[in-house]
PLY file of the C-alpha trace (Angstrom):
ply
format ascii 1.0
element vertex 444
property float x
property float y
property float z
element edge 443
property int vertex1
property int vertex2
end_header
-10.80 -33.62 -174.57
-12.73 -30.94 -176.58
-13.75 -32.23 -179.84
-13.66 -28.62 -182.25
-15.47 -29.82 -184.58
-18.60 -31.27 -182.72
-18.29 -27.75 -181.09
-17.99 -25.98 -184.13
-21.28 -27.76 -185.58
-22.86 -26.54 -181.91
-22.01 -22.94 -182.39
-23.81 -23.03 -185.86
-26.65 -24.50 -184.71
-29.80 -22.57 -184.34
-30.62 -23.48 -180.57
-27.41 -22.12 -179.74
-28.13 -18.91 -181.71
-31.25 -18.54 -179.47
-29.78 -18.70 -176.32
-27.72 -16.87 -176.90
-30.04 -14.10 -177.88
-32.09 -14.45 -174.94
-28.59 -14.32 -173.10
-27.91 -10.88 -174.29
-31.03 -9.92 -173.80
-30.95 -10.54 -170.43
-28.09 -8.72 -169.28
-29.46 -5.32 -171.30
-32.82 -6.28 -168.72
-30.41 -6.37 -165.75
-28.40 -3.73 -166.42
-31.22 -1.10 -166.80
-32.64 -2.42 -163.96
-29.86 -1.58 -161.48
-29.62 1.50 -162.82
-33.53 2.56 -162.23
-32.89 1.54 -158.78
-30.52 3.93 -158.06
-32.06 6.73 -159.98
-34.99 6.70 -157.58
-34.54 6.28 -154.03
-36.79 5.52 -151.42
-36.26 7.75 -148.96
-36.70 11.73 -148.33
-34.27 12.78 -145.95
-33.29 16.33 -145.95
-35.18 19.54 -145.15
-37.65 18.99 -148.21
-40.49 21.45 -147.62
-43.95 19.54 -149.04
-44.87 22.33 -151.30
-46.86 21.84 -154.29
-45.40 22.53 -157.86
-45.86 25.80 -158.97
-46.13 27.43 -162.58
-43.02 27.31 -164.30
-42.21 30.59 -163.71
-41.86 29.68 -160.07
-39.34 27.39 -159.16
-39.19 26.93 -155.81
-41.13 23.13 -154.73
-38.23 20.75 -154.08
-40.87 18.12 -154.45
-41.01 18.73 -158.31
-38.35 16.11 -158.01
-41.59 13.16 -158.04
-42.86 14.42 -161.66
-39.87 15.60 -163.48
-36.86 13.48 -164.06
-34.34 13.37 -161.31
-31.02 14.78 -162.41
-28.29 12.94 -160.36
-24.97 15.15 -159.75
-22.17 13.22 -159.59
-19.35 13.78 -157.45
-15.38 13.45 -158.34
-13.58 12.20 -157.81
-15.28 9.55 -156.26
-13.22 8.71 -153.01
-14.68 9.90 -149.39
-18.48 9.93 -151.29
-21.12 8.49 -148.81
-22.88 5.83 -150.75
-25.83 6.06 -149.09
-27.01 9.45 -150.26
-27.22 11.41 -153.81
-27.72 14.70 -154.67
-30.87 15.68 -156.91
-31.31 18.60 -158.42
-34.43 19.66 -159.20
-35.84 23.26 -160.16
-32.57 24.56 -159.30
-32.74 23.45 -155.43
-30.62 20.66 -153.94
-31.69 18.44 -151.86
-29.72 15.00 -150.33
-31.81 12.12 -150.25
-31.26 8.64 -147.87
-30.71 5.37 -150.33
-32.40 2.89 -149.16
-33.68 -0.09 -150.63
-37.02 0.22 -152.36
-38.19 -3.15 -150.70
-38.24 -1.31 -147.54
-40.28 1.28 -148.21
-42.73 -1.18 -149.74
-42.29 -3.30 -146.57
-42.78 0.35 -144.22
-44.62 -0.84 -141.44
-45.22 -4.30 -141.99
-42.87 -5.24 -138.86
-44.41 -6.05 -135.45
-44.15 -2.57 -133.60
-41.53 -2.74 -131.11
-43.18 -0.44 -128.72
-45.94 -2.75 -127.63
-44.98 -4.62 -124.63
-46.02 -8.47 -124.44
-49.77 -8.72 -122.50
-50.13 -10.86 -119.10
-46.77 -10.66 -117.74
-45.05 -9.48 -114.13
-43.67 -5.87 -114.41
-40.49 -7.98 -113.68
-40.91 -9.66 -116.90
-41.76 -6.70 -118.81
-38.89 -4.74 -117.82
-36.89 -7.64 -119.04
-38.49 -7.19 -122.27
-37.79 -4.02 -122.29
-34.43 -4.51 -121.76
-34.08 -6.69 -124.79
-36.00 -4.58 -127.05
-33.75 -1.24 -126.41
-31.70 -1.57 -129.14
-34.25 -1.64 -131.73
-35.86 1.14 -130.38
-34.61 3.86 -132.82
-37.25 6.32 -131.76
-35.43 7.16 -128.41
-31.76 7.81 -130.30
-30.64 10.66 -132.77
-30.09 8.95 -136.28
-28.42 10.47 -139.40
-32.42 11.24 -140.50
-33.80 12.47 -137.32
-30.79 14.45 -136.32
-31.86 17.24 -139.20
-34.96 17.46 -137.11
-34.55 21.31 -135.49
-32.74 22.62 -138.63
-35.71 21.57 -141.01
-38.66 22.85 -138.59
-36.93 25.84 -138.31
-36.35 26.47 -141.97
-40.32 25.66 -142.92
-41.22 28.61 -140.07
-39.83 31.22 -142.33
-42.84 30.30 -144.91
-45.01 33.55 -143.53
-46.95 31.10 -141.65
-49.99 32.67 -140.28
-50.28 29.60 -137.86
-47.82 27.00 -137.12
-49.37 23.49 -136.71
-48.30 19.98 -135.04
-49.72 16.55 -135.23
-48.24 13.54 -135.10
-48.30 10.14 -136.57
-46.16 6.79 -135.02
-48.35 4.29 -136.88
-46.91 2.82 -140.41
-47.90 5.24 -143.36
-49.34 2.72 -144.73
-52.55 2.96 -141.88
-52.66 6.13 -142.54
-56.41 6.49 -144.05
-58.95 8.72 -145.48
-59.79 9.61 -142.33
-56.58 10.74 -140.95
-56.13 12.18 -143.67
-59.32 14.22 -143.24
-58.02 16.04 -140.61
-54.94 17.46 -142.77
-57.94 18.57 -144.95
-59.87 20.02 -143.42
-57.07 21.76 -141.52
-55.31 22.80 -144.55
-59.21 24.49 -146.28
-59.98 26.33 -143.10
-56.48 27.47 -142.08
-55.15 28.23 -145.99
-52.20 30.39 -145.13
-50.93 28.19 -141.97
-48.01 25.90 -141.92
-48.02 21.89 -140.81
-45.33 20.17 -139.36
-46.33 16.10 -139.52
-44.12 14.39 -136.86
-43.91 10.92 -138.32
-40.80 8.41 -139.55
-43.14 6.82 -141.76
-44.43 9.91 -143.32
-41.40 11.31 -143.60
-40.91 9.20 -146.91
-41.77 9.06 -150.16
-44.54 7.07 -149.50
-45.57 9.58 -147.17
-45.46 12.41 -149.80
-47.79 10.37 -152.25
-50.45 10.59 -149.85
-50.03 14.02 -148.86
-49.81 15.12 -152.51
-52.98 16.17 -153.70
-52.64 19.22 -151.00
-49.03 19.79 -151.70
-50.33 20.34 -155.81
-52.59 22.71 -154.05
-49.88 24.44 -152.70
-50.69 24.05 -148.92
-47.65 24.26 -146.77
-46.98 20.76 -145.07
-43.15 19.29 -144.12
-43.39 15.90 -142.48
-40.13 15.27 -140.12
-38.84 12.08 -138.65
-38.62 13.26 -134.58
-35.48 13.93 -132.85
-36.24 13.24 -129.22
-32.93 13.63 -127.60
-32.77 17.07 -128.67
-36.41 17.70 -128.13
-36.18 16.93 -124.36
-32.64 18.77 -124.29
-32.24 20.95 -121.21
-36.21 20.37 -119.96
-37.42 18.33 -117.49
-37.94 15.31 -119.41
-34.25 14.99 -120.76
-33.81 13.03 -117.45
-36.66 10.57 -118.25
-35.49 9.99 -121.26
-31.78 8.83 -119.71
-33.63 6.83 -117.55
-35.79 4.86 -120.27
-33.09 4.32 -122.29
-31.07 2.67 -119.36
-34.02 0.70 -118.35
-34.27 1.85 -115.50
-38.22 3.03 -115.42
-41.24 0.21 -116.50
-42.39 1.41 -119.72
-46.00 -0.02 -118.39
-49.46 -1.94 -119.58
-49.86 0.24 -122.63
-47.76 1.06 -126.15
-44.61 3.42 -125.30
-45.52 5.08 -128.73
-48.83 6.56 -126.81
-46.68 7.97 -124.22
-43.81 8.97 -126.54
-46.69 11.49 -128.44
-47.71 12.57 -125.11
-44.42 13.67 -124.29
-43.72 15.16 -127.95
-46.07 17.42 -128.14
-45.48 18.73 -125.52
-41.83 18.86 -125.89
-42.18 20.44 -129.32
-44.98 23.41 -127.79
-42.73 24.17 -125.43
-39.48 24.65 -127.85
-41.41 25.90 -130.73
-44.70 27.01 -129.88
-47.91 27.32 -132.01
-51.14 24.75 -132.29
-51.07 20.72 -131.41
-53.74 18.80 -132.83
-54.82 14.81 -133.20
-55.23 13.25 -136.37
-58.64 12.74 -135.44
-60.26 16.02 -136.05
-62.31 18.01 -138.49
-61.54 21.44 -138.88
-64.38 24.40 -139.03
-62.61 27.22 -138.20
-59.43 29.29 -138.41
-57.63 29.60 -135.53
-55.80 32.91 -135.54
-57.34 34.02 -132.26
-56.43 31.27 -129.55
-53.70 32.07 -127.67
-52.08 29.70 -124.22
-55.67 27.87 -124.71
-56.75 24.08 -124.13
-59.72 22.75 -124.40
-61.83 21.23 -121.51
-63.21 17.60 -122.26
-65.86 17.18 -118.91
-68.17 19.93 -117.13
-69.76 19.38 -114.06
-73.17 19.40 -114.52
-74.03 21.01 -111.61
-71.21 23.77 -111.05
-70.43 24.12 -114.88
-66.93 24.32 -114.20
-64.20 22.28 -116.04
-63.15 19.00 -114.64
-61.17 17.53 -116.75
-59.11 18.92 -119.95
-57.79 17.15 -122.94
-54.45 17.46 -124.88
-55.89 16.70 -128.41
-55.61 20.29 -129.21
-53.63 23.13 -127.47
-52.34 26.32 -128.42
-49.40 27.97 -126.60
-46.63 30.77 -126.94
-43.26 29.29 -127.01
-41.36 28.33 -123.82
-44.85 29.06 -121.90
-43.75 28.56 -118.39
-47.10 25.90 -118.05
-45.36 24.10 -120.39
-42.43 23.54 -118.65
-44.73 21.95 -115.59
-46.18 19.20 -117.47
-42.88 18.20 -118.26
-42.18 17.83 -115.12
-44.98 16.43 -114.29
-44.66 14.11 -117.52
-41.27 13.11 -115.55
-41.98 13.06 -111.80
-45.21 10.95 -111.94
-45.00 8.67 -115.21
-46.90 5.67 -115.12
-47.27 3.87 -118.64
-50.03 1.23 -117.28
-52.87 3.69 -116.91
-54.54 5.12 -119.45
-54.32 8.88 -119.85
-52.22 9.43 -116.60
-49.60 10.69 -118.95
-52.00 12.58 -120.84
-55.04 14.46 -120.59
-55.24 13.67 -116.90
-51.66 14.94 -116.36
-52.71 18.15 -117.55
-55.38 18.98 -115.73
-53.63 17.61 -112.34
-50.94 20.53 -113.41
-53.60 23.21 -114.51
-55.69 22.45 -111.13
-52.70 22.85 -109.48
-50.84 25.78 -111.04
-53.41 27.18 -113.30
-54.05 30.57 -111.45
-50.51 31.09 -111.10
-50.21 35.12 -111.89
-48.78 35.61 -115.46
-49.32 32.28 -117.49
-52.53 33.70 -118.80
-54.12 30.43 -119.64
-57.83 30.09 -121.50
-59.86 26.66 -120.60
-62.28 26.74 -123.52
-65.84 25.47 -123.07
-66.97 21.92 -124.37
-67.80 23.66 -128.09
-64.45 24.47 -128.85
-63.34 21.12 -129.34
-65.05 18.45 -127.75
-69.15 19.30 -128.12
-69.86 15.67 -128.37
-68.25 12.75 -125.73
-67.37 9.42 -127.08
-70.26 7.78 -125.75
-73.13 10.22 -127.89
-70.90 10.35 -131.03
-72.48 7.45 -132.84
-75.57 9.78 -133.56
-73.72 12.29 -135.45
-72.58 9.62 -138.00
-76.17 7.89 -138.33
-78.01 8.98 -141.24
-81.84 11.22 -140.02
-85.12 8.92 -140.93
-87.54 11.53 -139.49
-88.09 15.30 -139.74
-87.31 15.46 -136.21
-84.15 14.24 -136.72
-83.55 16.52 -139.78
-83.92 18.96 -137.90
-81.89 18.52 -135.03
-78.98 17.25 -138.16
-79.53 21.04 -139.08
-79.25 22.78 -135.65
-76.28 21.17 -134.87
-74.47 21.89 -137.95
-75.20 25.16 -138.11
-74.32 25.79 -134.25
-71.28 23.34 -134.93
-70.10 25.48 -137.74
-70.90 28.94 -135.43
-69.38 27.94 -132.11
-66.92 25.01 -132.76
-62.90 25.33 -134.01
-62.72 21.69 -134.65
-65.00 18.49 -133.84
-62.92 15.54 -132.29
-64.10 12.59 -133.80
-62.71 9.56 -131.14
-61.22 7.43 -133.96
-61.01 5.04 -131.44
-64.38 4.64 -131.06
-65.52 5.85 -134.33
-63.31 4.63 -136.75
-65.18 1.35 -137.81
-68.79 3.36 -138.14
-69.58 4.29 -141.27
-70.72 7.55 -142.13
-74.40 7.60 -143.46
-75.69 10.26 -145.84
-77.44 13.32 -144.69
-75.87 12.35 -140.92
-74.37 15.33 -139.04
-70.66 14.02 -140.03
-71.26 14.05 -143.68
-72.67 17.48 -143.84
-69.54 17.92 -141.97
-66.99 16.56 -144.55
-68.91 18.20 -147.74
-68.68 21.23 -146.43
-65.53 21.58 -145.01
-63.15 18.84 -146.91
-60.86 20.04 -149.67
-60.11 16.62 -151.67
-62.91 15.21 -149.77
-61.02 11.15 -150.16
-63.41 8.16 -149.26
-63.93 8.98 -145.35
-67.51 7.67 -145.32
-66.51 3.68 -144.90
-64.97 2.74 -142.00
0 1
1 2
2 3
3 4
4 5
5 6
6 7
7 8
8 9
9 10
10 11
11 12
12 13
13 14
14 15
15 16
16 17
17 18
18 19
19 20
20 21
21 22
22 23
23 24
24 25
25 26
26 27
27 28
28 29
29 30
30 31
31 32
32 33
33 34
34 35
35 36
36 37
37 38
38 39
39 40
40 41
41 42
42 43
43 44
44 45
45 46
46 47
47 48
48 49
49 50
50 51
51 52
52 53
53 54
54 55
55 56
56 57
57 58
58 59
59 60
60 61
61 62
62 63
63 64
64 65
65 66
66 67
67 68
68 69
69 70
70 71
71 72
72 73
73 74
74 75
75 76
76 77
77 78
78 79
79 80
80 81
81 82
82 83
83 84
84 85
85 86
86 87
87 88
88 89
89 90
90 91
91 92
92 93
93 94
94 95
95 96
96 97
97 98
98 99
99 100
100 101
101 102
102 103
103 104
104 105
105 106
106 107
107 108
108 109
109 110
110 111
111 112
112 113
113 114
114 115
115 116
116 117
117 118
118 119
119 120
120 121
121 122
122 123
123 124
124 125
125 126
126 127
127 128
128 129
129 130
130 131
131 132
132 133
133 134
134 135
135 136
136 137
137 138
138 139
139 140
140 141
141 142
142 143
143 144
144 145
145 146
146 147
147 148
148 149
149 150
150 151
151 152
152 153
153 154
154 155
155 156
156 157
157 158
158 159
159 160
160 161
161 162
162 163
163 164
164 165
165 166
166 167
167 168
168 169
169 170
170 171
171 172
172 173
173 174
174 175
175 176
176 177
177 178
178 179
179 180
180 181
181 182
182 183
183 184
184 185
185 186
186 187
187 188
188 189
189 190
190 191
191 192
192 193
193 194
194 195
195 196
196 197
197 198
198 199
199 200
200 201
201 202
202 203
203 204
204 205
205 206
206 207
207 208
208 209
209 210
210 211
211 212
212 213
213 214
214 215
215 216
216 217
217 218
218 219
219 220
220 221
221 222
222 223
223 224
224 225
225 226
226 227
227 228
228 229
229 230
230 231
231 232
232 233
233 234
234 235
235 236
236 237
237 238
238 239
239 240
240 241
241 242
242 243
243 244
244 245
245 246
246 247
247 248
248 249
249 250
250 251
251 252
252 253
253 254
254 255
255 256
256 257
257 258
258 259
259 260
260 261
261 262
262 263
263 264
264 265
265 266
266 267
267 268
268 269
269 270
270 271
271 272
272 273
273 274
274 275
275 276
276 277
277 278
278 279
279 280
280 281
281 282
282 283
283 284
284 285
285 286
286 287
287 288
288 289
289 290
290 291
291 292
292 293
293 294
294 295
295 296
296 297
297 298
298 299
299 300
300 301
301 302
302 303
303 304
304 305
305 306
306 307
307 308
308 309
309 310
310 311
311 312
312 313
313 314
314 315
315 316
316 317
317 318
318 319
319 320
320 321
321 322
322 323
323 324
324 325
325 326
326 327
327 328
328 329
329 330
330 331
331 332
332 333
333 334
334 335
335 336
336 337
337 338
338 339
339 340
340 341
341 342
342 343
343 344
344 345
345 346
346 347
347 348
348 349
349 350
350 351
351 352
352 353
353 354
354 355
355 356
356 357
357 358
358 359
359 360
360 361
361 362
362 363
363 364
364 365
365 366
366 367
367 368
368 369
369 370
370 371
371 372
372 373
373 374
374 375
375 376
376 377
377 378
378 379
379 380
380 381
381 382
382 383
383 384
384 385
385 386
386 387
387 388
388 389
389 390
390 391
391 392
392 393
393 394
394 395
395 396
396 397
397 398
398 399
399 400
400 401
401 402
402 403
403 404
404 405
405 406
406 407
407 408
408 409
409 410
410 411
411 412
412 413
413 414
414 415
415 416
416 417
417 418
418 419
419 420
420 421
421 422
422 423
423 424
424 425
425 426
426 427
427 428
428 429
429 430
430 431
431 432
432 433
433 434
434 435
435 436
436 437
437 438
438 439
439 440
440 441
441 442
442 443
């Protein structure tokens, strides 16, 4: 039985007073937490063009939404309302964002990547890996995000871009480093008036924004997009690899299906769109306005000085080029995802040996300087720092005939990304002169 009075006495006492303050408190705490949560979501998901904030007089960045307070337009009544997205308002432009939870955008990338297939086994045993894995593989499916895909690319075109750029990113945003970033840099300082199209689900956040910000407050022109390859592959050659993969019916092979997946990409997004592919690996000297149907050739023969092999870090082409076309066939016909490049730059230059000459594709193979004056092997002297006047001098020569003869210098992050780049070495003359925010790309 309750005894009243013993709980009257307990009501007056101080301790109970305490709790409960702390009780009330608490529940103010909770309450305003929930309600920061959904105020800012983790996700970007609609055709958001990264645009810096302008003046106030002009009001057109949707991404004004990150420094000014998010006004959240509420919907009524509220039956048929998809929970999972908001509308913000923001400098008088609407844009629907994804709601997610925070935690996963924190967690972005911290997963084992799906797309790299177990080492040591029998193709048998991979393929029943493979199998197995299909469902998570959200990369080969249209999702509510990716789906927006043509729509958006389409709608940042319009910008009066004087050049359209490509790249593309499958790692987690969160490896996404100074380097990398570099290339957007240097990209953005000698191409000012272009346009950049990141291909990237884990850019294509608000994580991904943050680090693209300090060019987007310059005003630089940059929309990252989470891919759509269904419709990217739609009525081409590779629409019927991409049935086949998805059935499990082809070995993905040795190597990371992401590596072939970019292969296939940009060339899938050339051939729809047109304009200039490039690696993440690059730095940028020059603008690009001339090139036209051009790739770069990656081996001469030193005895003929003719081309022998070409590389797909960088290529320029008209839209719907009919060369195009045959590496996706080519992509299809012959895939092989256990050797290394066969789906890449030695694909193309199978299909350029092949068809190259064919009257009316009009295709330039630029020399070594263009893009690739240094091979991965000699590299490692353009990052160490001179310790002679000899060596000063040649630092100097190359620059200078770097800077006069070269679009962009491919840097093989493979092989370079752990060196360090020493003062006064060819690379850091490199950076100083032709970086924009200039982050911490001199430590590996």
């Amino acid at each position: 039985m309750l005894n009243c009075k013993v709980f009257g006495q307990t009501i007056k006492s101080p301790i109970f007073s305490t709790l409960s303050f702390v009780l009330i408190v608490f529940v103010i705490y909770a309450c305003s937490s929930i309600y920061k949560v959904s105020l800012y979501p983790s996700q970007l998901t609609s055709s958001q063009i990264f645009r810096a904030p302008q003046q106030a007089a002009h009001n057109n960045d949707v991404q004004a939404a990150a420094n000014k307070t998010l006004q959240v337009q509420a919907t009524s009544p509220p039956l048929k309302v998809d929970q999972s997205r908001i509308i913000v308002v923001s400098n008088n432009l609407t844009e629907q964002i994804n709601i997610e939870e925070l935690e996963e955008e924190e967690q972005d990338g911290e997963a084992p990547d799906p797309l790299i297939p177990p080492a040591k086994v029998t193709n048998e045993e991979r393929m029943e890996w493979f199998r197995k894995k299909l469902p998570d593989l959200e990369v080969l499916e249209s999702t509510n995000l990716s789906r927006s895909f043509h729509d958006r690319v389409v709608k940042f075109s319009k910008n009066q871009c004087a050049t359209q750029f490509f790249m593309i990113w499958f790692s987690p945003a969160r490896t996404f480093g100074p380097r990398d970033f570099l290339a957007v840099d240097t990209l953005m300082k000698a191409n000012p008036q272009s346009c950049l199209v990141l291909i990237s689900r884990s850019l294509d956040t608000r994580r991904g924004y943050k680090i693209l910000k300090p060019l987007l407050d310059r005003g630089f022109k940059i929309l990252t997009v989470t891919p759509d390859l269904p419709s990217l592959v739609k009525d081409t050659p590779a629409e019927a690899w991409l049935k086949k993969i998805k059935s499990g019916k082809i070995d993905p092979g040795k190597n990371p299906l992401s590596i072939h997946l970019s292969d296939l990409i940009r060339l899938a997004v050339l051939y729809k769109y047109g304009g200039v592919y490039l690696d993440t690996d690059f730095v940028i000297l020059k603008d690009f306005k001339g090139l036209r149907n051009a790739i770069g050739a990656q081996g001469i023969d030193q005895v003929t000085h003719k081309w022998t092999t070409l590389n797909g870090a960088a290529m320029v082409f008209d839209k719907r080029h009919p060369i195009l076309f045959d590496f996706l066939q080519e992509f299809t016909t012959t895939f092989d995802g256990s050797k290394w490049g066969h789906n890449g730059p030695y694909l193309l230059t199978r299909v350029i040996q092949r068809v190259g000459n064919t009257p009316g594709y009009n295709l330039t193979i630029l020399g070594l300087k263009a893009f690739y004056p240094v091979n991965w092997i000699q590299i490692n002297g353009f990052y160490k720092k001179p310790v002679s006047e000899e060596e000063s001098k040649w630092v100097e020569e190359t620059v200078l005939e770097l800077n006069k003869e070269t679009y962009g210098l491919h840097l093989w992050n493979k092989i370079t990304r752990e060196l360090v780049v020493n003062e006064g070495s060819v690379i850091d003359r490199l950076i100083k002169s032709h970086c924009l925010i200039c982050r911490d790309a001199y430590n590996s």
